[in-house]
C-alpha positions in Angstrom: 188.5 -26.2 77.6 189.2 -29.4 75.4 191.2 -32.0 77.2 191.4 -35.9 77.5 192.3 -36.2 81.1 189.4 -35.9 83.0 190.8 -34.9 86.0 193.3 -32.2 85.3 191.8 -31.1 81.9 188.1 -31.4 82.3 186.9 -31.4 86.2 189.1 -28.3 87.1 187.8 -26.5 84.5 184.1 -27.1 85.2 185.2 -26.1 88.8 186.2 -22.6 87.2 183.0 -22.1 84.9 184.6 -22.9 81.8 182.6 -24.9 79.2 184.3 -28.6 78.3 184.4 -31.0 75.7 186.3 -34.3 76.8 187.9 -36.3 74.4 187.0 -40.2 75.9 189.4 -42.0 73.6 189.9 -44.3 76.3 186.7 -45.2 77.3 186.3 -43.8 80.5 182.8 -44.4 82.2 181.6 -40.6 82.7 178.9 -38.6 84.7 176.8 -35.8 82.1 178.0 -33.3 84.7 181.0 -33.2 83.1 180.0 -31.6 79.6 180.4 -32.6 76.4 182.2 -36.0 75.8 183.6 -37.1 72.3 185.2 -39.8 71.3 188.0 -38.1 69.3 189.0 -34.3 67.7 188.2 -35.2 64.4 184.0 -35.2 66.3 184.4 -31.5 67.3 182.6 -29.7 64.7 182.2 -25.7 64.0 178.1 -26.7 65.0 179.6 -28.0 68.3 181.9 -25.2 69.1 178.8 -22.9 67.6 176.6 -24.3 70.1 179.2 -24.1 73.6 179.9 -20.6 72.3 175.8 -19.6 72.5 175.6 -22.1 75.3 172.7 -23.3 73.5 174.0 -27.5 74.2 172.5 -30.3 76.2 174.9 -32.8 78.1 175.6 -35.6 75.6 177.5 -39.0 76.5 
């Protein structure tokens, strides 16, 4: 799941299992329980999707 709302987009879908990136183009003060945090769309890369998709990732900030 890719979202920018933490709440709706990115915290209900860790609550199903689903893998997250959050896009934090507003600065939002986060936990790394929540996934992987970006500051825009233009930082998701094929290697990042590659990654989420092997599950091979750490938390990043």
């Amino acid at each position: 799941m890719v979202g920018d709302d933490l709440y709706l987009d990115i915290k209900r879908a860790r609550q199903e299992g689903l893998s997250t990136i959050f896009i934090n183009n507003k600065g939002v003060v986060t936990d790394p329980t929540i996934g992987i945090v970006v500051d825009s769309v233009e930082d998701i890369s094929k290697e990042l999707i590659s990654k989420i998709e092997q599950r091979n990732f750490e938390f990043e900030r």
